[in-house]
C-alpha positions as CSV (number, residue, x, y, z in Angstrom):
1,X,110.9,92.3,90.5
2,X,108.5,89.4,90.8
3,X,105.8,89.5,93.1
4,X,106.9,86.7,95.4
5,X,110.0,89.3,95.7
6,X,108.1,92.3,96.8
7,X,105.6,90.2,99.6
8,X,105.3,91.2,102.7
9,X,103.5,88.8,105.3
10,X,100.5,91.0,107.2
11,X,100.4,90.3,110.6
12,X,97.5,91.6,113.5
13,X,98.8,91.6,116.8
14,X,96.2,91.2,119.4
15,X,97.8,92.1,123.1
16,X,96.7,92.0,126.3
17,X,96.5,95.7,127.5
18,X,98.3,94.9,130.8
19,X,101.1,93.0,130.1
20,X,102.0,92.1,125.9
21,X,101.1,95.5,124.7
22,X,103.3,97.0,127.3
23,X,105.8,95.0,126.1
24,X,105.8,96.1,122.8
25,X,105.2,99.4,124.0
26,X,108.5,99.0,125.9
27,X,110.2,97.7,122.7
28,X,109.0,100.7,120.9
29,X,110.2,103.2,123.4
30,X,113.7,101.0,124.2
31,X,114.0,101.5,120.0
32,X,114.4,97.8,119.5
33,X,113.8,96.7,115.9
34,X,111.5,94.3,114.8
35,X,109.5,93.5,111.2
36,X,107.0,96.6,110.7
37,X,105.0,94.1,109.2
38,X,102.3,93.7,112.4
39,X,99.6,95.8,113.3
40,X,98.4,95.7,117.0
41,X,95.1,96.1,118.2
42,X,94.8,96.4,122.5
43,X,92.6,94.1,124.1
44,X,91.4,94.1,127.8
45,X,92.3,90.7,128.2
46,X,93.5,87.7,125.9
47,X,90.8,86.1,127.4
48,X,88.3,88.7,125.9
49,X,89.5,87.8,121.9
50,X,86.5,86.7,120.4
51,X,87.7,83.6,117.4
52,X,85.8,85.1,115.1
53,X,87.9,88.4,115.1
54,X,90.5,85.6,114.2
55,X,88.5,83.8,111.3
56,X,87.6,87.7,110.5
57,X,91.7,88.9,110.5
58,X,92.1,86.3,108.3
59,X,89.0,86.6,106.3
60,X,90.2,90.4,105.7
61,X,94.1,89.7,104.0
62,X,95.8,89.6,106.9
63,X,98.3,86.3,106.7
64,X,98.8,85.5,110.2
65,X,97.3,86.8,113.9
66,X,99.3,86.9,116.7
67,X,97.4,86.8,120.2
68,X,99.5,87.1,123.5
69,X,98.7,88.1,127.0
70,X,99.8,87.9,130.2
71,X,101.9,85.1,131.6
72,X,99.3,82.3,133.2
73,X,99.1,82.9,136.7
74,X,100.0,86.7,136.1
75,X,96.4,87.7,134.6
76,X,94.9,90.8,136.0
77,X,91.8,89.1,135.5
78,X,93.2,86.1,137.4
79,X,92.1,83.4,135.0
80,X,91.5,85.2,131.4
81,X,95.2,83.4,129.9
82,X,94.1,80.3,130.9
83,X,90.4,80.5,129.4
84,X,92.2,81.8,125.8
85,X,94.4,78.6,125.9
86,X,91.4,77.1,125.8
87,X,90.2,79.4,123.2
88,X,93.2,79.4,121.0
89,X,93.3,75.4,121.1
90,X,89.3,75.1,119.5
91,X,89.8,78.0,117.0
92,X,93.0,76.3,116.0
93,X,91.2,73.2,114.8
94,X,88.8,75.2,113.7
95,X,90.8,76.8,111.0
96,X,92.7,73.5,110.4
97,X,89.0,72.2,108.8
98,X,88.9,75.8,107.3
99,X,91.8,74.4,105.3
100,X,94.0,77.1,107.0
101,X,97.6,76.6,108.3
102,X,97.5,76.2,112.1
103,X,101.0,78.4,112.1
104,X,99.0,81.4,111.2
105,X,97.5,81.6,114.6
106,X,100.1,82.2,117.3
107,X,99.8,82.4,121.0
108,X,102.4,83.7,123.5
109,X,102.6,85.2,127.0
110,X,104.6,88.4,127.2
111,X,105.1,90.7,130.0
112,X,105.7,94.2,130.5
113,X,109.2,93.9,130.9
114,X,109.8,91.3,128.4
115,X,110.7,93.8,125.2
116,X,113.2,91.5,124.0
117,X,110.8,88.9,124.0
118,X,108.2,90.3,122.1
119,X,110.8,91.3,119.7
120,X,111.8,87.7,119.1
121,X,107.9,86.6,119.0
122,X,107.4,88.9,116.1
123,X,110.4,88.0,113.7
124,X,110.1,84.6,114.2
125,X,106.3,84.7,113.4
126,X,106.8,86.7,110.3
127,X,109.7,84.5,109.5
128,X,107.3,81.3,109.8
129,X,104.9,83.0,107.4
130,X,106.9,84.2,104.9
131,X,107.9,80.0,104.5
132,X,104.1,79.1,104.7
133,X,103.6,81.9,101.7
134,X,100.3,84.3,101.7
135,X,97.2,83.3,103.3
136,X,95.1,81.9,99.9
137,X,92.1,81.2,102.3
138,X,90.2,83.4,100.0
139,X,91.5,82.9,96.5
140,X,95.2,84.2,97.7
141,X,94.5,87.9,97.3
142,X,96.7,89.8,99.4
143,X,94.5,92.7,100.2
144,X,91.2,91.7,99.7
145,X,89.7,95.4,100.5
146,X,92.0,97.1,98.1
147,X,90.5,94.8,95.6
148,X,87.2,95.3,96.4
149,X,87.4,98.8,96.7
150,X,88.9,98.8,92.5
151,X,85.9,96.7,91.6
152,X,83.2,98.9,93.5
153,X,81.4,95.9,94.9
């Protein structure tokens, strides 16, 4: 098998407590199948995502992050979608003069009750990155900590 065969895009899912990470929790429960490839981390707010936890995801192996919150005007914290629009938008350019594909960074606003969508969000992210190909930002390893961890550095 070749190795373009065998990859697997890594995806880090970070979700608003309140709203996109019930969502997912509701897909999970409602046993509605999506790609096993992301890993979620809960948040208090999408607001709240620092962009260097984004640089850092990336930075790490991971080949695309996936931030989604609450729909704007639905934040429990009243205005914490809106400020990481503004967020999202900056660290967006940001990677672009990284040299890193703007489609690895995706934002979306999920509710509780929308399983389905956060269903579609993830398979059509993981989709987008297995065109785009592995995230070569630093020298294309896959899994920069399983490397470092066989060269003891």
């Amino acid at each position: 098998m070749t190795q373009d065969s065998e990859w697997e895009p890594r995806l880090l899912g970070l979700l608003c407590k309140w709203c996109s990470y019930a969502g997912a929790d509701l897909a999970g429960t409602g046993r509605k199948k999506y790609p096993a490839n992301i890993r979620i981390i809960k948040v208090p707010c999408s607001g709240r995502i620092d962009p260097l936890l984004i640089v850092k995801a990336l930075r790490l192996g991971f080949d695309g992050v996936l931030v989604s919150g609450c729909h704007p005007g639905d934040c429990h914290y009243q205005t914490g979608n809106y400020r990481a629009r503004r967020r999202l938008a900056i660290t967006r350019k940001f990677l672009e003069g990284m040299g890193v594909d703007p489609r690895r960074l995706r934002a979306t606003w999920v509710s509780a009750s929308e399983s389905g969508k956060f269903v579609e969000v993830v398979s059509d992210l993981v989709k987008d990155l297995k065109e785009i190909g592995p995230n070569e930002l630093f020298g294309g390893k896959k899994q920069p900590d399983a490397e470092k961890a066989k060269t003891g550095s």
